[in-house]
N, CA, C and O atoms as CSV, one atom per row, in Angstrom:
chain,resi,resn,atom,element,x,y,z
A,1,UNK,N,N,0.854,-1.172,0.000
A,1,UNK,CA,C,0.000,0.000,0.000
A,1,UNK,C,C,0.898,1.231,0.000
A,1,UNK,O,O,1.928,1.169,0.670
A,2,UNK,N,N,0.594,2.447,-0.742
A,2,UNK,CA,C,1.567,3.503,-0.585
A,2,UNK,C,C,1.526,4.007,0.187
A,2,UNK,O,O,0.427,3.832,0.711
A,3,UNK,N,N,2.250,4.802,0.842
A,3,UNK,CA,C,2.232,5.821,1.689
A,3,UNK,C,C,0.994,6.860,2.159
A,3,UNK,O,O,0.298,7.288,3.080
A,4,UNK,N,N,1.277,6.889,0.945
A,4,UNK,CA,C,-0.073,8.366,1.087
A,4,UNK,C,C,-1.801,7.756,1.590
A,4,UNK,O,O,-2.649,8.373,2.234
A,5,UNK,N,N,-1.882,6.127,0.920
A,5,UNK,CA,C,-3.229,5.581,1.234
A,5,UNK,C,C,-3.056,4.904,2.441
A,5,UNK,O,O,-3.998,4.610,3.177
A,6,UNK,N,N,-1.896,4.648,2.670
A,6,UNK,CA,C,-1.875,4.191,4.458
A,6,UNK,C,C,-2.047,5.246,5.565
A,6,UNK,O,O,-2.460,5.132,6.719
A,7,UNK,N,N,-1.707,6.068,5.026
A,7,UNK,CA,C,-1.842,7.233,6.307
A,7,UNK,C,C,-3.274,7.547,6.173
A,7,UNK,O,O,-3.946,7.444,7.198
A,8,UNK,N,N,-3.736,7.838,5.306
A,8,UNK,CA,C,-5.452,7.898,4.987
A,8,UNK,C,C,-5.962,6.818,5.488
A,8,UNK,O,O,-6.755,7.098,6.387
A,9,UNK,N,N,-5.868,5.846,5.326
A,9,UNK,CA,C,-6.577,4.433,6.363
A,9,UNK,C,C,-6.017,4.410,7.333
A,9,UNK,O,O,-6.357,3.398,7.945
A,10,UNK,N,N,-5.126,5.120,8.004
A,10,UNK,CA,C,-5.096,4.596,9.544
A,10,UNK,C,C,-5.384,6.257,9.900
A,10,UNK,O,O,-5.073,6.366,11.086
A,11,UNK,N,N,-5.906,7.786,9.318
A,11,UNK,CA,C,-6.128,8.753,10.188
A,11,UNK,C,C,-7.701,8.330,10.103
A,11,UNK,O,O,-8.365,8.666,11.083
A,12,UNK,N,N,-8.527,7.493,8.843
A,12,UNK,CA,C,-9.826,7.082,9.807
A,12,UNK,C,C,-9.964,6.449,10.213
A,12,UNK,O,O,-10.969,6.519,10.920
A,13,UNK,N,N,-9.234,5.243,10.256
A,13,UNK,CA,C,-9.644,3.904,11.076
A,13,UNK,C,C,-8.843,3.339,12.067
A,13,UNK,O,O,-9.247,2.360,12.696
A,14,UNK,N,N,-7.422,3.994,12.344
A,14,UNK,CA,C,-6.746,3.931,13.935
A,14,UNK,C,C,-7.579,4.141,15.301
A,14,UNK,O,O,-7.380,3.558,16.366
A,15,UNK,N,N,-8.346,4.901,15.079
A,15,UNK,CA,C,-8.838,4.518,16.694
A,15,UNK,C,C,-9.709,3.577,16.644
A,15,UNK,O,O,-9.417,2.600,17.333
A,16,UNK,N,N,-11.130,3.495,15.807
A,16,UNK,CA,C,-12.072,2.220,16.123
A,16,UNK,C,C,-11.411,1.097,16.207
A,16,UNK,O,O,-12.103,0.124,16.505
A,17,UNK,N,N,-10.052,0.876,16.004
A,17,UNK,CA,C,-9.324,-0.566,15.776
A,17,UNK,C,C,-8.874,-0.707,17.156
A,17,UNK,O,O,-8.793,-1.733,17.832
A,18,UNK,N,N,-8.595,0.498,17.459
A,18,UNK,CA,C,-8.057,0.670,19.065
A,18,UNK,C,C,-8.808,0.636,19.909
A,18,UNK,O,O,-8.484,0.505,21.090
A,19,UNK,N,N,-10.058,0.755,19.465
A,19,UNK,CA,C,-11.219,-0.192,20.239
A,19,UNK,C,C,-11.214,-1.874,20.537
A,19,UNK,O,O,-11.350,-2.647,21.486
A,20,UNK,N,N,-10.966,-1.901,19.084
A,20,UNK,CA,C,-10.862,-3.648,19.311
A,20,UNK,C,C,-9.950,-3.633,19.847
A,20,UNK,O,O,-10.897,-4.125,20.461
A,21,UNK,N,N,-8.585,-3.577,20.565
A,21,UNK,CA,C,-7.885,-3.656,21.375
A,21,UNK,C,C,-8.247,-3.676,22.916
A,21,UNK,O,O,-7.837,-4.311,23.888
A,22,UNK,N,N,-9.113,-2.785,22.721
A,22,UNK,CA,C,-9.872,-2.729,24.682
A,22,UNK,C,C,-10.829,-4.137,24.732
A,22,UNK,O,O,-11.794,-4.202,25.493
A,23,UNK,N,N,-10.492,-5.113,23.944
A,23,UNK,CA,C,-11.635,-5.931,24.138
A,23,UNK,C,C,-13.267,-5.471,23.820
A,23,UNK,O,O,-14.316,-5.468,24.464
A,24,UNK,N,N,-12.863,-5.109,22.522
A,24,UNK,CA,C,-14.039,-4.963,21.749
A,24,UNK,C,C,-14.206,-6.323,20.735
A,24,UNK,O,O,-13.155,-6.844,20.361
A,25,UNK,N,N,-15.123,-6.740,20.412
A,25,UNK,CA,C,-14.544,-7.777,19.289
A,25,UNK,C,C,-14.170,-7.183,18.215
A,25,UNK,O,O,-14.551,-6.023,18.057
A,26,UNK,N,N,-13.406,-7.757,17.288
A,26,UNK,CA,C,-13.257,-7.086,15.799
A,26,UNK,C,C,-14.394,-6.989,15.015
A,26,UNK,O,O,-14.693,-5.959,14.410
A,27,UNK,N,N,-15.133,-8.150,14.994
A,27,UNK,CA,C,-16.621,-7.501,14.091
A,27,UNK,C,C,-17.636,-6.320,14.609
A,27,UNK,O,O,-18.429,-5.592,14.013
A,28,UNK,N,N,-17.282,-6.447,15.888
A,28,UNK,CA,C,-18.055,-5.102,16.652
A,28,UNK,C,C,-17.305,-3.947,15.849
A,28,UNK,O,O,-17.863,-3.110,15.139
A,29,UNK,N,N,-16.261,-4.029,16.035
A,29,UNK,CA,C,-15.577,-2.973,15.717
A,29,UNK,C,C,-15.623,-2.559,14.380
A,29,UNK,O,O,-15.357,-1.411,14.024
A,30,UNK,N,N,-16.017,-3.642,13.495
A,30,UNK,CA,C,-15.989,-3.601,11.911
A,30,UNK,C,C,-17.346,-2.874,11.482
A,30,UNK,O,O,-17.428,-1.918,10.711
A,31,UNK,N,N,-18.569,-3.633,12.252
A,31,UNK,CA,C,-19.728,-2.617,11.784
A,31,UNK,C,C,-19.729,-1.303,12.400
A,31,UNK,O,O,-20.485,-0.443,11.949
A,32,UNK,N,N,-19.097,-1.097,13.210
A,32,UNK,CA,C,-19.042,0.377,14.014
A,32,UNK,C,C,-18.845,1.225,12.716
A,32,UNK,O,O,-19.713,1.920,12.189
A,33,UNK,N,N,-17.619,1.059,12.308
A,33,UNK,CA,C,-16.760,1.296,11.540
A,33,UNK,C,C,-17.675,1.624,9.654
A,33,UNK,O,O,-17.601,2.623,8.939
A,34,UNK,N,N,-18.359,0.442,9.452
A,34,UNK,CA,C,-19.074,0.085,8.814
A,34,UNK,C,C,-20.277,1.762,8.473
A,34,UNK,O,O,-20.321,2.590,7.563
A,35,UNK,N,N,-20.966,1.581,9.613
A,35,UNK,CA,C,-22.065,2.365,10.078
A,35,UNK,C,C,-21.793,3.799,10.118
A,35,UNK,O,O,-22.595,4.678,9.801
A,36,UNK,N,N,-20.890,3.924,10.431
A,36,UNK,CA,C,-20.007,5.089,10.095
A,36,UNK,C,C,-19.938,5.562,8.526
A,36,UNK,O,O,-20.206,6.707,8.161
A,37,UNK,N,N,-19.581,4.619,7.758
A,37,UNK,CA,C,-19.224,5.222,6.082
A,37,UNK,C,C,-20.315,5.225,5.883
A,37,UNK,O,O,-20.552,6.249,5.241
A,38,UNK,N,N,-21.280,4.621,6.061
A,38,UNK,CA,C,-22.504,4.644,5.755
A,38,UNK,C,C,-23.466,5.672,6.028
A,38,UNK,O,O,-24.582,5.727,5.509
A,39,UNK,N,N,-23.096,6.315,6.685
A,39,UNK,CA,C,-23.922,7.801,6.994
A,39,UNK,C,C,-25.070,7.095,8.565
A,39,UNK,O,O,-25.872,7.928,8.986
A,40,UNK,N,N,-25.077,6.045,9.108
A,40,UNK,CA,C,-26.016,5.239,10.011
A,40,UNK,C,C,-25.531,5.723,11.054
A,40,UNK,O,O,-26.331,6.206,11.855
A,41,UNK,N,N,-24.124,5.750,11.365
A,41,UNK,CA,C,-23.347,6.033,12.996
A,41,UNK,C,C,-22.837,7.546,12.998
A,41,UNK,O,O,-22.232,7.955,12.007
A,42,UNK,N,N,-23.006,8.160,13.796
A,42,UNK,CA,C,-21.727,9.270,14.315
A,42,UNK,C,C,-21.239,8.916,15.094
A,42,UNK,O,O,-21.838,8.197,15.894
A,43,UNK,N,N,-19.694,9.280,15.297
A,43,UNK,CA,C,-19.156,9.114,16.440
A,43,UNK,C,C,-18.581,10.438,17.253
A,43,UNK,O,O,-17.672,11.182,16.886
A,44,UNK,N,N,-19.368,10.518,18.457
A,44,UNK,CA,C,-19.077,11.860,18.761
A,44,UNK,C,C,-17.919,12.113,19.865
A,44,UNK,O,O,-18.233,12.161,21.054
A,45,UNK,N,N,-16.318,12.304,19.374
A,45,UNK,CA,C,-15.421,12.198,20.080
A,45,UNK,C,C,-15.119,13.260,21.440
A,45,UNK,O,O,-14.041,13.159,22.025
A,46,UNK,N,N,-15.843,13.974,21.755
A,46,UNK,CA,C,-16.430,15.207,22.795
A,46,UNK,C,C,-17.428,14.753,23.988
A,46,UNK,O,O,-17.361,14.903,25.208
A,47,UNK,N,N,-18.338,14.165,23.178
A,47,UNK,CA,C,-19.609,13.468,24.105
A,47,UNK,C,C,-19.306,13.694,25.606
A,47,UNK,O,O,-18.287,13.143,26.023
A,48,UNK,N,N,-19.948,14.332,26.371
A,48,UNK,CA,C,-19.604,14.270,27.701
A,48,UNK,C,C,-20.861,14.072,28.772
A,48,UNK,O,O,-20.721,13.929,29.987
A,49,UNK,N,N,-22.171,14.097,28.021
A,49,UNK,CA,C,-23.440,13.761,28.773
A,49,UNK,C,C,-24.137,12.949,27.452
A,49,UNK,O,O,-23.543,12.908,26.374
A,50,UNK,N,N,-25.201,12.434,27.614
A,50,UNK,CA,C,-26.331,12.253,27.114
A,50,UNK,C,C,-27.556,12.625,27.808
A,50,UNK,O,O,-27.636,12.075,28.906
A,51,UNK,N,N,-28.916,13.679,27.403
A,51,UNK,CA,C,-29.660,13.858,28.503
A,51,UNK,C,C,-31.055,13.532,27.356
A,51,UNK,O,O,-30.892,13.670,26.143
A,52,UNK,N,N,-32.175,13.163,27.854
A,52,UNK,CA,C,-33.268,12.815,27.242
A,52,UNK,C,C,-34.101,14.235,27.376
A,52,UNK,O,O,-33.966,14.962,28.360
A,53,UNK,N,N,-34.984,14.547,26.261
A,53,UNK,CA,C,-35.917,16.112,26.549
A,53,UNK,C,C,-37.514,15.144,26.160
A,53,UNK,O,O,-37.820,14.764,25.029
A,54,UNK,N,N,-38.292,14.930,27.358
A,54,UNK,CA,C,-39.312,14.175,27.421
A,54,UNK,C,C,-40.457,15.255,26.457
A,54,UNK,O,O,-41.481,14.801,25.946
A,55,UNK,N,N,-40.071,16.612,26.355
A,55,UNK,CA,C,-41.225,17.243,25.280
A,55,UNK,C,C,-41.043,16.992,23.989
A,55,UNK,O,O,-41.948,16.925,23.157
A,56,UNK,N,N,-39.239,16.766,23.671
A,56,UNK,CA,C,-38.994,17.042,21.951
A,56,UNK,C,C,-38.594,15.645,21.515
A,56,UNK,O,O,-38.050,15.422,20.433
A,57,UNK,N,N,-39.022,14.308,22.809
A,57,UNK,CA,C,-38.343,12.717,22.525
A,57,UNK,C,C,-37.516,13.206,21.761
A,57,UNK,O,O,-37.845,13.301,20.578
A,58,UNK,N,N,-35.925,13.765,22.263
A,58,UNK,CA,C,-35.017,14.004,21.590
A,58,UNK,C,C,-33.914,13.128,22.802
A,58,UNK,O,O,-34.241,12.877,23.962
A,59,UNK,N,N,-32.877,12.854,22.304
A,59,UNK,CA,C,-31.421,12.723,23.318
A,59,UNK,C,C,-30.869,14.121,22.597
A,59,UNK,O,O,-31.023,14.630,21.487
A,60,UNK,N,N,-30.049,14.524,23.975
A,60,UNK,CA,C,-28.872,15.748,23.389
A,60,UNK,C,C,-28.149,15.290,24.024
A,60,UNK,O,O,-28.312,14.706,25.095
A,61,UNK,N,N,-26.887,15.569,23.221
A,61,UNK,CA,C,-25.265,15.192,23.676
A,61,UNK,C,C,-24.803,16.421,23.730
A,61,UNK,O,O,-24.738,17.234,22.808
A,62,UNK,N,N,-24.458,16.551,24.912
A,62,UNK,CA,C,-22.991,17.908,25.159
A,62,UNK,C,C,-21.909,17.676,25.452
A,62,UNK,O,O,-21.517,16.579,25.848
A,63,UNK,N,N,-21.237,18.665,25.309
A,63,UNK,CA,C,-19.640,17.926,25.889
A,63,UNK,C,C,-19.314,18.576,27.108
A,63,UNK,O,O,-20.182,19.110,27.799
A,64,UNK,N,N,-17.878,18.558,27.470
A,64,UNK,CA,C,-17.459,18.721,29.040
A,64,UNK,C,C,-18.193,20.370,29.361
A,64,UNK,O,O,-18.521,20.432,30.546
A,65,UNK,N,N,-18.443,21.392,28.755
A,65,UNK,CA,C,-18.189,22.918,28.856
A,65,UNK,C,C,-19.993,22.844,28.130
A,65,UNK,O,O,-20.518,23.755,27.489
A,66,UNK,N,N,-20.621,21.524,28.474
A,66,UNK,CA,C,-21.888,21.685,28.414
A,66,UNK,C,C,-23.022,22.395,27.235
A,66,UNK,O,O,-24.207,22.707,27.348
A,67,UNK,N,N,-21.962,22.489,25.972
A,67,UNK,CA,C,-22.493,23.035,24.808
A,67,UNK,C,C,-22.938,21.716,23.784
A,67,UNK,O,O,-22.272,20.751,23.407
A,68,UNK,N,N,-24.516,22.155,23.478
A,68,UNK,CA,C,-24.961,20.786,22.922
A,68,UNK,C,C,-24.378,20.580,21.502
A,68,UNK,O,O,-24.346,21.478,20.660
A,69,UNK,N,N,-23.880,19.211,21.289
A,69,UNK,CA,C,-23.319,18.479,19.865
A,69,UNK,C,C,-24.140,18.040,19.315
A,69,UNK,O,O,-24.018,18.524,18.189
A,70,UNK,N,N,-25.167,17.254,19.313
A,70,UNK,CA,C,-25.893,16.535,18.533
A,70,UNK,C,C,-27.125,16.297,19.294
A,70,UNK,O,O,-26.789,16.018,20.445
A,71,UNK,N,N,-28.309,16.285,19.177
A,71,UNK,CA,C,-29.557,15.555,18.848
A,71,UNK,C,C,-29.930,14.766,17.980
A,71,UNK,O,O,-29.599,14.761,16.794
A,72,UNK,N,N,-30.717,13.978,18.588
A,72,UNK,CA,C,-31.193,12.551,17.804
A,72,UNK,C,C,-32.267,12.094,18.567
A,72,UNK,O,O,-32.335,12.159,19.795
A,73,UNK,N,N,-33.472,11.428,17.480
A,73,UNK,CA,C,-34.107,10.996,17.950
A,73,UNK,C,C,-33.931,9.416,19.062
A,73,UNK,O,O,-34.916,8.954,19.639
């Protein structure tokens, strides 16, 4: 593999692999991964709460300094 396409496959896919290292399985880790290119997963590397809003059945994710990242149903 050249250079240039190895560094591109391991600046997106070095950490989920480094998941499978914590005792993730590798196929866990593969559809993670998977779900991801696919537009199905985000992965939100900030995440510092998850809180539920029982009026808008929404989850919001904020991070440490409490500014919201994402909603989802």
């Amino acid at each position: 593999m050249p250079e240039s396409e190895r560094k591109a496959y391991l600046d997106k896919y070095q950490e989920p692999f480094n998941l499978a290292k914590g005792k993730l399985p590798m196929k866990s880790a593969e559809a993670i991964i998977e779900g991801e290119d696919r537009g199905q997963l985000t992965i939100l590397k900030d995440d510092e709460t998850v809180d539920y809003d029982d009026n808008s059945r929404e989850y919001i994710m904020e991070n440490e300094n409490n500014e919201e990242i994402l909603r989802a149903e």
